[in-house]
C-alpha positions as CSV (number, residue, x, y, z in Angstrom):
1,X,-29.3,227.4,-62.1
2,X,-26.1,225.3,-63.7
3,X,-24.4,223.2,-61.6
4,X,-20.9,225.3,-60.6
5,X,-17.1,224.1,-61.2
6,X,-16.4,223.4,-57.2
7,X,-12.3,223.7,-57.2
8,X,-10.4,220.2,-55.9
9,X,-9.2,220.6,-52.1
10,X,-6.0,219.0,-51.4
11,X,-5.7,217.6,-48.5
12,X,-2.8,219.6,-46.1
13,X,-1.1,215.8,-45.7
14,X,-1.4,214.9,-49.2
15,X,1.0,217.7,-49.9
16,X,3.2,217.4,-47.5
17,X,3.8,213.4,-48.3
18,X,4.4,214.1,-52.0
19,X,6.9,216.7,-51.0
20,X,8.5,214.0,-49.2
21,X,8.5,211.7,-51.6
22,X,10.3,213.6,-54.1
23,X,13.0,214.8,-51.7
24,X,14.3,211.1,-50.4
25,X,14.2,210.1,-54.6
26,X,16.0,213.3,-55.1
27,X,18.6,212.4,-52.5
28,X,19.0,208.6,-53.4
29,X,19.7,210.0,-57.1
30,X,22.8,212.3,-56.2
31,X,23.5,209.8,-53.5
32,X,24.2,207.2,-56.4
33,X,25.8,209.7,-58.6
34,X,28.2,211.0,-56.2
35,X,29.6,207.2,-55.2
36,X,30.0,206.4,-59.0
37,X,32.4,209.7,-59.2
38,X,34.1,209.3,-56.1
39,X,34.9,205.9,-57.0
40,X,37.1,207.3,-59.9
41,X,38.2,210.6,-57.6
42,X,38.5,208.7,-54.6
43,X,37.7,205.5,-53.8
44,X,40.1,203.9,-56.4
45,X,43.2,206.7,-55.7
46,X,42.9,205.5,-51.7
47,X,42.9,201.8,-52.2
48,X,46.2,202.5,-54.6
49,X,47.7,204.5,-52.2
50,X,47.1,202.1,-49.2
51,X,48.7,199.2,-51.0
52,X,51.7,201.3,-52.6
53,X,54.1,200.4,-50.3
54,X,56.0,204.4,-50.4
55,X,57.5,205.7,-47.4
56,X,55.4,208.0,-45.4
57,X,58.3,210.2,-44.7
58,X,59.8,212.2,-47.5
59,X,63.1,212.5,-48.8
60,X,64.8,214.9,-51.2
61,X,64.3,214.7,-54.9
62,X,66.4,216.6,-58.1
63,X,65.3,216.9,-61.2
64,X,67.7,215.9,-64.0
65,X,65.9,216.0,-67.2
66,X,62.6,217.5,-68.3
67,X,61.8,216.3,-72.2
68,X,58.3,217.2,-74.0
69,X,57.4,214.3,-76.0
70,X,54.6,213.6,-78.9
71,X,52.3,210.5,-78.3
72,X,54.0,209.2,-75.1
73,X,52.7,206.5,-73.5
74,X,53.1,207.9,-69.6
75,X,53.2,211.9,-68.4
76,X,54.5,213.1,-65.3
77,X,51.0,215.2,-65.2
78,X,47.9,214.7,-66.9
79,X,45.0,217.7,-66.1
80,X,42.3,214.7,-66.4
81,X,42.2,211.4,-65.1
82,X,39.2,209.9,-66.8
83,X,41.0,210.5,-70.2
84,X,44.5,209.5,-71.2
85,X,47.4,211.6,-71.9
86,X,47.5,212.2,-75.3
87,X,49.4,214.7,-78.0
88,X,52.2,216.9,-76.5
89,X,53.0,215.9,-73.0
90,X,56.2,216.6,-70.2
91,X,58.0,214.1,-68.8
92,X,60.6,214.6,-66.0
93,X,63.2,212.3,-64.6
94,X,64.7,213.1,-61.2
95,X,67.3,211.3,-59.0
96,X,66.4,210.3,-55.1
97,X,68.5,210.6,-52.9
98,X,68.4,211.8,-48.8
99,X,68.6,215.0,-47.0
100,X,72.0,216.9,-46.4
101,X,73.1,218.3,-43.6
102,X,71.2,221.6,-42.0
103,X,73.7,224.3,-41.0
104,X,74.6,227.3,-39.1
105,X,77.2,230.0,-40.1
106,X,78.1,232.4,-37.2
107,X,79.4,235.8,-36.5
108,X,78.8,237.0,-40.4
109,X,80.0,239.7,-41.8
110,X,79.3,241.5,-45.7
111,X,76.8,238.7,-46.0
112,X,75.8,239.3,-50.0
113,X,73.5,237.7,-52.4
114,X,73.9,237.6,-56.2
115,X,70.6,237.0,-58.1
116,X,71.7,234.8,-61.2
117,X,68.4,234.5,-63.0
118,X,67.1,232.5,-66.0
119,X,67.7,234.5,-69.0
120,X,64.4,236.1,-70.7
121,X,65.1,235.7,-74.6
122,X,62.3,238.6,-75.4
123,X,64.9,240.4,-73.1
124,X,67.8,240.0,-75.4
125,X,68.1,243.3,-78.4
126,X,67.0,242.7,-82.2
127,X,68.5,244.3,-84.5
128,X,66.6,244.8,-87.8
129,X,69.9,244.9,-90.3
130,X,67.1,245.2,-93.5
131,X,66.8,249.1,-91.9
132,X,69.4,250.8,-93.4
133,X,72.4,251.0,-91.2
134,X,71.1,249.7,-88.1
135,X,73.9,246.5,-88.5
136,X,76.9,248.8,-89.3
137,X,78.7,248.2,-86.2
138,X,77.8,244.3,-84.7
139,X,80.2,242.9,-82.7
140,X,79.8,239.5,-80.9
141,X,77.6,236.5,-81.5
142,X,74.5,236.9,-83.1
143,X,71.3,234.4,-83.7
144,X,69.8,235.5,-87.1
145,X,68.1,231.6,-87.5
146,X,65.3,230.6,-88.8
147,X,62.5,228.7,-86.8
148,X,63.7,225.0,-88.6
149,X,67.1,225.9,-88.4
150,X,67.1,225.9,-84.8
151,X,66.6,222.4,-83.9
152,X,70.1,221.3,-84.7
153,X,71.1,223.4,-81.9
154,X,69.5,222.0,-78.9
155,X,72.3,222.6,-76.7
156,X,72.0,226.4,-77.1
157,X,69.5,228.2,-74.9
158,X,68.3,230.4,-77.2
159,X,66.9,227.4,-78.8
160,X,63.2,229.4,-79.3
161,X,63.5,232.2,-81.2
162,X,61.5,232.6,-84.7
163,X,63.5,234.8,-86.9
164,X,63.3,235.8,-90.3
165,X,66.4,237.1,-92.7
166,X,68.4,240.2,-91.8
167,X,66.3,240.3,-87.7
168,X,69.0,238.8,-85.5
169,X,69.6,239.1,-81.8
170,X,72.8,239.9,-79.7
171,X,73.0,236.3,-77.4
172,X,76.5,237.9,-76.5
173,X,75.1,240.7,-74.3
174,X,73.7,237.8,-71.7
175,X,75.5,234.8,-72.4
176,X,78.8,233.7,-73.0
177,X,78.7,231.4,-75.6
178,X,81.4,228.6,-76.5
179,X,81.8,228.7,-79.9
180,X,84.2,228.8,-83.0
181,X,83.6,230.2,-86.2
182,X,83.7,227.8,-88.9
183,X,81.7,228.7,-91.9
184,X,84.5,230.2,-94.2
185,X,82.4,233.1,-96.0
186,X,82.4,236.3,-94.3
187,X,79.1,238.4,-95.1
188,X,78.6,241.8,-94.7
189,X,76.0,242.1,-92.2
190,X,74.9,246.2,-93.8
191,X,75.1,244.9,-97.4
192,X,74.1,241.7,-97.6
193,X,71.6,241.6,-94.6
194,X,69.4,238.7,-96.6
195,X,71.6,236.2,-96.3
196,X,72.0,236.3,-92.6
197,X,70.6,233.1,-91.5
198,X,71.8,231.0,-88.9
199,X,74.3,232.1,-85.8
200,X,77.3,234.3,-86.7
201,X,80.4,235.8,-85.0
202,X,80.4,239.4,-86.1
203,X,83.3,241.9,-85.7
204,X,82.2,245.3,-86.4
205,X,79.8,244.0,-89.0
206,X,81.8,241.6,-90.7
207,X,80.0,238.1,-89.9
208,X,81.5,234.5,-90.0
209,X,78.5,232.0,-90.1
210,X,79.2,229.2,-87.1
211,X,78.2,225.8,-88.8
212,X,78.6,223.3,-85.5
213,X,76.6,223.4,-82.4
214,X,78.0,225.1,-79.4
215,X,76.6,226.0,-75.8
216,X,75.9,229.6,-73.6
217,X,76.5,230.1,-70.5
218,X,74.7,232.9,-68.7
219,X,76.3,236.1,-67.2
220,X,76.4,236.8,-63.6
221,X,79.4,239.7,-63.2
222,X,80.6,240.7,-60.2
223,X,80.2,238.0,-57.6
224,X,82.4,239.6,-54.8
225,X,85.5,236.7,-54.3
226,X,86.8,238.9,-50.6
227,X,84.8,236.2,-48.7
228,X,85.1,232.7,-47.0
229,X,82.0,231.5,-47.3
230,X,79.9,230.5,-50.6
231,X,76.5,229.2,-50.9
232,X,74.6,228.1,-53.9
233,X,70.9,228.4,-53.2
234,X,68.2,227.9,-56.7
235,X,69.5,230.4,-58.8
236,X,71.3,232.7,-56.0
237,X,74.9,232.5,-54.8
238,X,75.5,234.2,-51.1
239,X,79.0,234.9,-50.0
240,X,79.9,236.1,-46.4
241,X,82.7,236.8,-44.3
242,X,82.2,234.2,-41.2
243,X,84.1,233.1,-38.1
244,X,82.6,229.2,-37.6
245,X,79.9,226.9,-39.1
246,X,78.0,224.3,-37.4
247,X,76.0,221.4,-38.2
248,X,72.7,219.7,-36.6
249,X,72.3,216.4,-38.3
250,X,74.5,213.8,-39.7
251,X,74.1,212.1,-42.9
252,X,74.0,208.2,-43.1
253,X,74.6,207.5,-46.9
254,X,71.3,206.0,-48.5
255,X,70.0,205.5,-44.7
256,X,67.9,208.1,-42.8
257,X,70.1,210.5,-41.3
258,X,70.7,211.4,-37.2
259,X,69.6,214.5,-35.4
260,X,72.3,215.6,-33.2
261,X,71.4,216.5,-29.7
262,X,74.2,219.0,-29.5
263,X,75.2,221.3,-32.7
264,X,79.0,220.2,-33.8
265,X,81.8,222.4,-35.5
266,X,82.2,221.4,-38.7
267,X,84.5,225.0,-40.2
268,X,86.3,227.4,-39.3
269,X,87.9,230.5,-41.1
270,X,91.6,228.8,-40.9
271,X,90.1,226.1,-42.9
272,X,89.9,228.0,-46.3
273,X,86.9,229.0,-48.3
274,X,83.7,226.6,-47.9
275,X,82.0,225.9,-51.0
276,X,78.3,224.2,-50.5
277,X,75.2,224.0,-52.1
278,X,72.0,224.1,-50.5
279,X,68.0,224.1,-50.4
280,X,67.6,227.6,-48.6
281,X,69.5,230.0,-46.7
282,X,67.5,232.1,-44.2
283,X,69.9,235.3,-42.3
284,X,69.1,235.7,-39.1
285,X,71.0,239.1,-37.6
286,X,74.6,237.9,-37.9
287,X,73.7,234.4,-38.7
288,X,73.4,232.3,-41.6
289,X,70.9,228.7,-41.5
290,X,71.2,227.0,-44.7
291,X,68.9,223.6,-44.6
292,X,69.6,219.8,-47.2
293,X,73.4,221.2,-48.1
294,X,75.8,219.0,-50.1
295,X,79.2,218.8,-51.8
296,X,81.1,220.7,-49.0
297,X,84.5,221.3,-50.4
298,X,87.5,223.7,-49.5
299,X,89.2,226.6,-51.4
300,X,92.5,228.1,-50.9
301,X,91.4,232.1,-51.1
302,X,94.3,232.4,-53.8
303,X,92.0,230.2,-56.4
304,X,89.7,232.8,-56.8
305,X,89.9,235.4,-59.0
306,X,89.6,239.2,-56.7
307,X,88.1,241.4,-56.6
308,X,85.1,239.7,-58.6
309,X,84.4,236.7,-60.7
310,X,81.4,236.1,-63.1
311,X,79.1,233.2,-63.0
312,X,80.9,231.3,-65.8
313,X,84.2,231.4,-63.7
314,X,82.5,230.3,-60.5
315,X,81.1,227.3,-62.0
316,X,84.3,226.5,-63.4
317,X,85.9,226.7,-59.9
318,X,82.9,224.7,-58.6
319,X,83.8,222.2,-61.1
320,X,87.1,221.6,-60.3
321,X,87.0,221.9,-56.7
322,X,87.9,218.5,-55.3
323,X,89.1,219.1,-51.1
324,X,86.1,217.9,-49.4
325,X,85.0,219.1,-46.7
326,X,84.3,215.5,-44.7
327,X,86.0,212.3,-45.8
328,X,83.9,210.4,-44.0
329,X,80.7,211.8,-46.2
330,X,79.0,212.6,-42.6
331,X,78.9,216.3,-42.6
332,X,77.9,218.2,-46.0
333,X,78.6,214.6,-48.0
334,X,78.6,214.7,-51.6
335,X,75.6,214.3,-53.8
336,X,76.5,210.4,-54.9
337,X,77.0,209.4,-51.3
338,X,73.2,210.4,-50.6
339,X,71.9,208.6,-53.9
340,X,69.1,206.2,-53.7
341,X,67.9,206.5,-57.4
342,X,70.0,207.6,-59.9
343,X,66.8,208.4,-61.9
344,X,63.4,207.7,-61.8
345,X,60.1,209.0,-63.1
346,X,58.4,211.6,-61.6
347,X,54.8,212.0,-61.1
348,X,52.8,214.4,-59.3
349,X,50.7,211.4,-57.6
350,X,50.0,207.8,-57.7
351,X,47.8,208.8,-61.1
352,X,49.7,211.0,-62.6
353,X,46.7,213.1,-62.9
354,X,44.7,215.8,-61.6
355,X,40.8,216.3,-62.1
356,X,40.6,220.4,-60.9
357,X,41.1,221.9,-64.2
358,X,43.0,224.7,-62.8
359,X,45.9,224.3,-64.6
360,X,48.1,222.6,-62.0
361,X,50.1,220.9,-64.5
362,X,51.0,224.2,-65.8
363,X,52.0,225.2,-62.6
364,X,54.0,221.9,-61.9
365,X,55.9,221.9,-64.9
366,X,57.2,225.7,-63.9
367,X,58.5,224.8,-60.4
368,X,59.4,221.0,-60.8
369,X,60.5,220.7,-64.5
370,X,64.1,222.8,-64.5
371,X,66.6,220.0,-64.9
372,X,69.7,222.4,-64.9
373,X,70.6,223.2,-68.4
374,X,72.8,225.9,-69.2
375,X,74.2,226.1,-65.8
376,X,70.7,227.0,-64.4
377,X,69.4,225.2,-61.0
378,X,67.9,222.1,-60.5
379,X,64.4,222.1,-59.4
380,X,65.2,220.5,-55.4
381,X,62.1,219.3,-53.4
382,X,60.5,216.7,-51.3
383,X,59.4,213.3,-52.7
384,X,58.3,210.2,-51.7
385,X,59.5,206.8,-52.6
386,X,58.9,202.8,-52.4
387,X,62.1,201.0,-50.8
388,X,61.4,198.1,-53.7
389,X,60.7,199.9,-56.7
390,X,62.9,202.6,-58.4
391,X,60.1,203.2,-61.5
392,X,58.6,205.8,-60.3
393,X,58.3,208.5,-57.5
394,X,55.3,211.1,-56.4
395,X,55.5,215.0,-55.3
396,X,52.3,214.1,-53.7
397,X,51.6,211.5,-50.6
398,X,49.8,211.9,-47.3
399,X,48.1,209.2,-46.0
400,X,46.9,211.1,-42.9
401,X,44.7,212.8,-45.7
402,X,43.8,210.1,-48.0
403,X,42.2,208.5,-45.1
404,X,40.5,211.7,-43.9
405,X,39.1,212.3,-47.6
406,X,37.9,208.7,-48.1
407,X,36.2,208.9,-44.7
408,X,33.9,211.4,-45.5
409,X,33.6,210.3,-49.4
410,X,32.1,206.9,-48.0
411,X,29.9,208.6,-45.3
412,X,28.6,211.4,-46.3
413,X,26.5,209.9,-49.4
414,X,26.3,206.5,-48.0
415,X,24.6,208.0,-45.2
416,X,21.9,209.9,-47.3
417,X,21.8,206.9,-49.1
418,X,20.3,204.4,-46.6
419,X,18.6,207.6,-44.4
420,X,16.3,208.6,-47.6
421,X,15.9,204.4,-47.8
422,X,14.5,203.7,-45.0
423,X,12.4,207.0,-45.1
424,X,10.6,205.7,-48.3
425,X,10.3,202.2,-46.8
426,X,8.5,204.2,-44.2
427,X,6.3,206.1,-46.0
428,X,5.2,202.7,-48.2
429,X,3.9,201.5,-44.9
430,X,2.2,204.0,-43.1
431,X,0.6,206.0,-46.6
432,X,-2.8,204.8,-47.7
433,X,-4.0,206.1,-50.9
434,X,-8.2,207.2,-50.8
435,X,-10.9,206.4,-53.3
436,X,-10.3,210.4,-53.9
437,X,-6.4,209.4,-55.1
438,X,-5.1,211.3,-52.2
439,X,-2.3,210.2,-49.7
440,X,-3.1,210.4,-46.2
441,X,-0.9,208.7,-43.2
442,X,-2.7,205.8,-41.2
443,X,-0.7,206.7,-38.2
444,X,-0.8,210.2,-37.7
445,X,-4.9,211.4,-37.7
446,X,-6.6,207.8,-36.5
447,X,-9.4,206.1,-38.6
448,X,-11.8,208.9,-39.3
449,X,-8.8,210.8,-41.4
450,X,-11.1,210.5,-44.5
451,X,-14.6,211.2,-43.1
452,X,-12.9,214.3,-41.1
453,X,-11.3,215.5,-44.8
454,X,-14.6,214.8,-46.8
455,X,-17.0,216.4,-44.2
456,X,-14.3,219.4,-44.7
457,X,-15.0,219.2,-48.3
458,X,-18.6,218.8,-48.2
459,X,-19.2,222.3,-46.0
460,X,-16.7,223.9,-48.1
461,X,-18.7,223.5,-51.0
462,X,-21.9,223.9,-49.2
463,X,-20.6,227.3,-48.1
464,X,-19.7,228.2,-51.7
465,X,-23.5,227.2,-52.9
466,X,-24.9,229.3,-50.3
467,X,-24.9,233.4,-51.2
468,X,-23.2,235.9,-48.3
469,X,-26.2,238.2,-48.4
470,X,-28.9,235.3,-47.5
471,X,-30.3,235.6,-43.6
472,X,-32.1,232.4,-43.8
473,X,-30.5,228.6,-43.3
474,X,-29.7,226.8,-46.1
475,X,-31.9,223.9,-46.4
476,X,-31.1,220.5,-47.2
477,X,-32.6,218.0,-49.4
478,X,-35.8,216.3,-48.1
479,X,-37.6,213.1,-49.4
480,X,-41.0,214.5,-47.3
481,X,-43.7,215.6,-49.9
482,X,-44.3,219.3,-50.8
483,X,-46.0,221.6,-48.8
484,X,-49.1,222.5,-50.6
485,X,-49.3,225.6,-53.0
486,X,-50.9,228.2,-50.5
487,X,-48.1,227.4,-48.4
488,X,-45.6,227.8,-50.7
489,X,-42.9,231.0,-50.5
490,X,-44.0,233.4,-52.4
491,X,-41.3,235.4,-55.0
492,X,-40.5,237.9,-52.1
493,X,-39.5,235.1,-50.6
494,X,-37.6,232.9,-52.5
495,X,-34.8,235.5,-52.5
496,X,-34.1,233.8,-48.9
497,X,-34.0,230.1,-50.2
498,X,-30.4,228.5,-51.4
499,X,-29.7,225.1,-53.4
500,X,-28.6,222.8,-50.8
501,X,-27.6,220.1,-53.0
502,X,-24.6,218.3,-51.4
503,X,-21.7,216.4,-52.8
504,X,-21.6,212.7,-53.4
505,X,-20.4,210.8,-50.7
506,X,-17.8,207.9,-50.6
507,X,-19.1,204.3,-50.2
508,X,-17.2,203.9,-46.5
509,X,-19.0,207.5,-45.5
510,X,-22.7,207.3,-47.4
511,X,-24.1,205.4,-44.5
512,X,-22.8,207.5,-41.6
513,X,-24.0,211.2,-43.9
514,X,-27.9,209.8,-44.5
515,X,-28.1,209.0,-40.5
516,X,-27.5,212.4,-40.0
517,X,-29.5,213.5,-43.0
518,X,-32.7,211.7,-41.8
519,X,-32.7,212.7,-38.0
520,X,-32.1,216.7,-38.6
521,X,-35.6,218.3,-37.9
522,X,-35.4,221.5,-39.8
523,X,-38.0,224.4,-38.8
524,X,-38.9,227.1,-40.0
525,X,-40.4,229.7,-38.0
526,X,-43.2,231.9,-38.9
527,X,-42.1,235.6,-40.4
528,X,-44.2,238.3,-41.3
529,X,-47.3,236.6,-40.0
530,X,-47.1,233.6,-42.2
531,X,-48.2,230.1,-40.8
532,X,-45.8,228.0,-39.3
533,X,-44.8,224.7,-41.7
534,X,-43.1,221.5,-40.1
535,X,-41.4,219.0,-41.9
């Protein structure tokens, strides 16, 4: 018969060291990966942060103008730090200043809040005057511009809309806009709808084109005036009817401010109206706490117009309102009293980046980018500063958590780093490599490793020469002559015989294998009444 293909055993250990092997490279690759990253992500942004010099505590921050500039050279938000800010970007500018005073308004009575949102321009009605007499009867101010023609009016807040010729859009249902009619030519908005382009005044379809640039201001009617107490919180204006007012802290000018142990009386109902503006305003049963209020001032009730005013008024008597409430600028100071920077860059951290890709800038711009135009509300929040440099100042500082983060940055793939190092190191020493090319560990199965796996081998294949069905012992290879012919098997018999032939031995195991070889006595005993042969 043809010598067989015996399949290569593997040893068990040879495995299991390869396996290990690959798994500490593995983990020394991301290991070294991870610390290049992290040194952009983290590594960098800590040391920066650690040597910025900012205030750990934060004070209050307004923003005062948000501008979108082309090819700017710094953004108050970039979504990527390993790239720089280019194209279209915002920039925002907001002033620094400290916290207000927190307050308390008691014994309340028709407490009341006016919402005095943001206008939506998709909000505002069009007016198609190319449809026959849809523009028969316009009255009021009307934007019938064109995309271009809009830029001249930047003060206007209806500064976005893309027209074309004859669609305009009523800004005077929303807004009350300060304006004069200058252009001279009256059109007829039904008759000559094409050549309504621009902003007209229009009085029962008979427009007036207005040539200079004017501003809105947005409608809020009936803000109830039968009160004592007005608050100006975002984009809300509460009035109540309250006995006293008291206050918790006192304000130190561009110093940090005091915590009083003992609330103090700061207004009462015989001193006139109270005007303030503040961060929030939280009711509490008959109770109003209003936190970081400014620009106290008092009203005699007989300034305001009654029953109600509109939003336009109110400002104008929030304008002109000049009896403050504290001369000394302690309780409810003005604005300017509180002012550490009048302006100064905002960014949203020390990079003025982020690298989530979640659209955060988005997100930023929306909450921290209104400056206030149009009479709108300032974007008010918490900042953080550096007591020598005015440049620049960030939404986002915690040192607390810049130390946490670069904690576990350093350790966590440091640590895998030198554990999957030394692991290697100890596999180079204690891994010797046989003359079959397979691993085995000195340390772990004593010297006779190899002649334990290659007498393993050697039955396996002896086993795999040998047939199932045979009942006799497989015989091994002899160097004693041949039995003579008459005492040779005959062909009934061979059936029983196998091939015994083993495999070949390494050098460091021949000598051990032929001892054995040449000591066995194999025998084999007589059958069916057929002499007895010794070898």
């Amino acid at each position: 018969m043809g010598r067989k293909n015996k399949p290569r055993l593997i040893p068990e250990q040879d495995k299991r060291i390869c396996g290990s092997i690959c798994l500490c490279q593995l983990t020394i690759v991301l290991s070294c990966v991870s610390i290049v990253y992290l040194s952009v992500a983290i590594y960098l942004p800590s040391y920066k942060a650690f040597q910025s010099g900012f205030e750990a505590t934060p004070v209050m921050c307004q923003t005062i103008n948000t501008t979108i500039a082309n090819n700017c050279p710094w953004a108050s938000c970039g979504e990527w730090c390993l790239t720089k800010t280019g194209g279209f970007c915002t920039q925002i500018h907001s002033t620094v200043r400290r916290n207000g005073t927190d307050i308390q308004l008691e014994n309340c009575t028709r407490i009341a809040t006016t919402a005095c949102p943001q206008v939506k321009p998709e909000a505002i009605k069009k007016f198609n005057c190319n449809n026959g007499t849809e523009c028969a009867v316009l009255s009021g101010v009307f934007n019938c511009s064109l995309g271009r023609f809009l830029e001249s009016f930047a003060n206007c807040a209806l500064n976005v809309f893309l027209l074309t010729p004859g669609h305009c859009k009523n800004m005077s249902e929303l807004y009350l806009c300060h304006h004069k009619a200058d252009g001279g030519v009256v059109i007829d908005a039904e008759k000559d709808n094409l050549k309504l382009n621009g902003f007209f005044e229009c009085v029962n379809s008979k427009c007036t084109k207005i040539k200079k640039p004017f501003s809105c201001d947005r409608y809020c009617p009936k803000i109830t005036t039968a009160v004592n107490v007005l608050i100006m919180q975002d984009d809300n204006l509460v009035s109540a009817e309250c006995d006293v007012g008291f206050a918790y802290n006192e304000a130190r000018g561009k110093e940090s401010g005091v915590r009083l142990a003992t609330p103090k009386k700061v207004w009462d109902e015989t001193m006139g109206v109270l005007l303030t503006s503040c961060h929030d305003v939280i009711k509490d049963g008959d109770k109003l706490r209003a936190t970081d209020c400014l620009n106290g001032t008092l009203l005699k009730q007989s300034e305001l117009p009654h029953p109600f005013m509109n939003f336009t008024q109110f400002w104008k008597i929030y304008e002109n309102s000049n009896e403050v409430l504290d001369p000394n600028e302690i309780f409810l100071p003005k604005q300017s009293s509180v002012t550490i920077y009048n302006s100064s860059k905002l960014f949203i951290n020390l990079e003025g980046c982020v690298n989530t890709l979640r659209g955060e800038c988005n997100e930023f711009v929306a909450m921290y980018g209104r400056d206030g135009d149009n009479n709108t509300a300032q974007s008010r929040f918490q900042c953080y500063y550096n007591k020598h440099n005015s440049a620049f100042v960030v939404l986002r500082f915690d040192l607390n958590k810049t130390w946490r983060e670069l904690l576990i940055a350093v350790c966590v793939p440091v640590s895998l780093f030198v554990i999957s190092f030394i692991a290697l190191c100890i596999i180079t020493k204690s891994v010797k490599v046989g003359d079959d090319s397979k691993m085995r560990c000195k340390y772990c199965a004593g010297e006779t490793s190899d002649v334990e796996d290659n007498n393993f081998a050697s039955k396996s294949n002896h086993n795999i020469n040998c047939p199932m069905e045979s009942h006799e012992p497989c015989l091994p290879p002899s160097d004693q002559p041949s039995a003579p012919i008459d005492s040779l098997p005959t062909n009934e018999d061979q059936q029983f015989q196998c091939s015994t032939k083993s495999l070949k031995l390494s050098p460091c195991t021949e000598t051990t294998e032929k001892s054995l070889s040449v000591s066995a006595t194999f025998e084999l005993k007589e059958t069916d009444n057929r002499p007895l042969v010794e070898f």
